[in-house]
N, C-alpha and C positions, 0 to 999 in steps of 0.2 A: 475242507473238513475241519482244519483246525480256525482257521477263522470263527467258524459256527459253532465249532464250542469255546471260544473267547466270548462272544458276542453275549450282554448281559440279558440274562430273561429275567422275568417280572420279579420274581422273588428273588436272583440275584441281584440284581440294583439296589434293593437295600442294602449289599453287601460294601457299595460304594458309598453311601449314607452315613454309615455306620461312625461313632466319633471317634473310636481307635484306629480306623483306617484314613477317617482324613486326619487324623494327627499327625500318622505317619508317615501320610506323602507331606504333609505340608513340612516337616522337619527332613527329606528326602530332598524336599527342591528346594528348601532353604541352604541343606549342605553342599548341592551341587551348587548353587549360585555362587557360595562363599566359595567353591572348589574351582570354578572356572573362571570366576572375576575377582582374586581375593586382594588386589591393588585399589579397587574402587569402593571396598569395607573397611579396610585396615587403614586407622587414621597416623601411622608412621611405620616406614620402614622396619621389615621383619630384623635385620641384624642391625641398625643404626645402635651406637653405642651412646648414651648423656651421662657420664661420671659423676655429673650434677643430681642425677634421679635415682642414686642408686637402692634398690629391695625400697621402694615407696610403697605401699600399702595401695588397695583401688580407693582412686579418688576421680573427678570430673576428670580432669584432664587425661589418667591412667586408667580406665576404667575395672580393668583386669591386673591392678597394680604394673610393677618393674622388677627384674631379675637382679644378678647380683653385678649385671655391665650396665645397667638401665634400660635395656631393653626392652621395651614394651610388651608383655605380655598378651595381651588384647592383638595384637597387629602378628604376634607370633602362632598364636591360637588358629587365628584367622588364614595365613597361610598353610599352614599344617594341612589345612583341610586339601588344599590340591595335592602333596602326599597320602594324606589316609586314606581318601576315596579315591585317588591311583590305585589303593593297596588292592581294596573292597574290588575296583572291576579287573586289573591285570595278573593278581595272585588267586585270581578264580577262572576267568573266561579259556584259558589253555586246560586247566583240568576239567572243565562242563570241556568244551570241545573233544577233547583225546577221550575224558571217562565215556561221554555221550557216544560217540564212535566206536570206539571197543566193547562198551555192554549191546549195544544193538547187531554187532555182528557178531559176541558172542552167543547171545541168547537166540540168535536167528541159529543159528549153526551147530550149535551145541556141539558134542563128542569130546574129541581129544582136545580142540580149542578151550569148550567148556573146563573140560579136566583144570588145563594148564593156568586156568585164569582163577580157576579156585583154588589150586595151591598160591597162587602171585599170592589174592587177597589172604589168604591164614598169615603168609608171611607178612603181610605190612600190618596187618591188623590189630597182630600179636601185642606190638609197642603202642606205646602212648603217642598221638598224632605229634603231641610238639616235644616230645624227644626227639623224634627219627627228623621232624623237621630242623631243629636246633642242632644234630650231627650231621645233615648233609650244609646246612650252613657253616657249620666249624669245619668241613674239609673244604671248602667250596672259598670261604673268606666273606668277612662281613660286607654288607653293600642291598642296597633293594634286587637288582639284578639278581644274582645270589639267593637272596629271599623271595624270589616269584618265580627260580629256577625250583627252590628245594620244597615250596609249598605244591607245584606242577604234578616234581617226581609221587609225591607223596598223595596228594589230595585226586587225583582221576583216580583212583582207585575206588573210592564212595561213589561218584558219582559212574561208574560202569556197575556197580553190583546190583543199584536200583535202576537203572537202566534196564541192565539183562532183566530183573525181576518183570521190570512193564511188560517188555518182547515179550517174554515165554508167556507172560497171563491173555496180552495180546492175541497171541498167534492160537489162544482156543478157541478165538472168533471166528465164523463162517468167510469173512470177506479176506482174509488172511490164504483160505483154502481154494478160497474162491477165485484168487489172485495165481495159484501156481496152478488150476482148472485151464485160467484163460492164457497161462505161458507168457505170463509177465516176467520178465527176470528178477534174478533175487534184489538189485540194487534198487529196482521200481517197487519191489512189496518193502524191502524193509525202510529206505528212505522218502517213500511216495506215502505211503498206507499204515504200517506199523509208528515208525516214530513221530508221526504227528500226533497220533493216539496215546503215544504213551509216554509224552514231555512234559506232562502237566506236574506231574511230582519231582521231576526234577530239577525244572523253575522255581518252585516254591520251595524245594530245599536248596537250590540256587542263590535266593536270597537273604537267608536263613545264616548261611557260608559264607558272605557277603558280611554280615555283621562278625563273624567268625575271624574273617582274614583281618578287619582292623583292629580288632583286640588281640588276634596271632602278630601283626606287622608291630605293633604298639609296643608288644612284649618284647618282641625282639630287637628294639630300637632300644627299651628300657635297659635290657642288657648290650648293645654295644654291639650286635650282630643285625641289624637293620638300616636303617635311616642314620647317620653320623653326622655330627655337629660339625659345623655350625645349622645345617639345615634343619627348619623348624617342624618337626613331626611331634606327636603329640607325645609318645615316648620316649622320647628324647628330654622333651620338657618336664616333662615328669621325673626323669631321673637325674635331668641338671640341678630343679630343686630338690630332693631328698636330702641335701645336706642344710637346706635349709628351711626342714620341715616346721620348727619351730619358732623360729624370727620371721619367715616370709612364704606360711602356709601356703598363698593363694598362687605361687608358682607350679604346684603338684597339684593343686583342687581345681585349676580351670581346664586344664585338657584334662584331666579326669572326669568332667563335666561333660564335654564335647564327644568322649569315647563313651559314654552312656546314653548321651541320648541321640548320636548318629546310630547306636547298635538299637535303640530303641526305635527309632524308626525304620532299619530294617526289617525288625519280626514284625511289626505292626501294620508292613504293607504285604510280608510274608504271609501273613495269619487271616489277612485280607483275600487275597490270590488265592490261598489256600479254599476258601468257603466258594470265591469267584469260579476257580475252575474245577469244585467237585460236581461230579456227574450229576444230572438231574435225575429223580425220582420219577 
């Protein structure tokens, strides 16, 4: 069943057509490529030091200028990416898993379960997502570990409340009723029947989250509670040149470049999927 609603019908396919959705995969699988072979892009070693190069401006040879060890900027950029899009799928795929799980047995069950899962969300909800993320990271101690523990704790919480919301609109459907008629059990109606029916929005804000977690990991590297030097992450980079925003701008604008339009080609295959998997008419 869910295959069949994957599968593109007539007036969906244009949906694949479309120029803002192949932007965004093309910028998608351009990132992944730089993210899993970033040795065979990057024309020098991410930490090599040249004393001789030092804050060069982009020229041939430096494309993306050099830092204040000579480092290449361009080659640091470049790795980064197998950090960022770590960030994008490991500080998201445990919260869709646990949130995914808990709203579909919540909203199947409702009652006191229900009760208690709506007090959890008042309480996280209250705060600002990257306060509560940025205090269980300062109890916890800076590190990525750390940061796809404390984004985990915090971020299933979104994705169980639209969950439960699919289930319960779900389970008004005949075949849901029709499912405890034929004495299916509860784990065959809600993980056989219901949530294949009602993953389509949480995919699409899946990937949405996705562009969320590299500008959440970015920030937290920029401050000293993510990625740490010497390892090349994009906020890292950015916050090693801040002291040299003025003599060697282009240390702070090039991974500022890459977190814009890696987060641009998530919404833009998000916004895609979105149109892909709404219901046909």
């Amino acid at each position: 069943m869910m295959l069949k609603r994957l599968l593109p019908h007539k007036t969906q396919m244009l949906v694949l057509l479309r120029p803002g959705f192949l932007v965004g995969l093309a910028i998608l699988l351009g990132s992944l490529a730089l993210a899993i072979f970033p040795a065979a892009f990057a024309p020098f070693e991410p930490n090599a030091f040249n004393y001789s190069a030092l804050k060069q401006p982009p020229s041939f040879e430096h494309w993306f200028g050099t830092d204040n060890l000579g480092r290449d900027t361009l080659s640091r950029v470049i790795w980064a990416y197998s950090v960022n899009m770590q960030m994008a799928f490991v500080a998201t795929i445990f919260a869709l898993v646990i949130g995914v799980t808990v709203g579909a047995l919540v909203g199947y069950y409702g009652g006191i379960a229900d009760a208690i899962f709506g007090r959890c969300v008042d309480a996280i909800i209250t705060f600002p997502f990257l306060v509560l993320v940025i205090a269980v990271v300062a109890v916890l101690g800076p590190g990525l570990t750390n940061m796809y523990i404390a984004i985990t704790l915090v971020g299933w919480v979104y994705y169980a409340r639209l969950m439960r919301a699919e289930i319960m609109g779900q389970m008004a459907n005949d075949y849901a009723a029709a499912g405890k008629v034929m004495g299916y059990s509860d784990r065959r109606i809600i993980f056989r029947h219901l949530l294949p029916n009602a993953i389509t929005p949480v995919i699409v804000y899946w990937m949405t989250d996705m562009a969320l977690a590299i500008l959440l990991g970015s920030s937290l590297g920029y401050l000293g509670l993510g990625a740490q030097p010497p390892q090349a992450e994009w906020g890292v980079l950015i916050a090693e040149g801040r002291n040299f925003i003025t003599t060697a701008w282009w240390l702070s604008l090039m991974p500022g470049i890459a977190i814009v339009l890696t987060g641009l080609g998530f919404s833009l295959v998000g916004d895609g999927l979105a149109d892909l998997m709404r219901p046909r008419g």
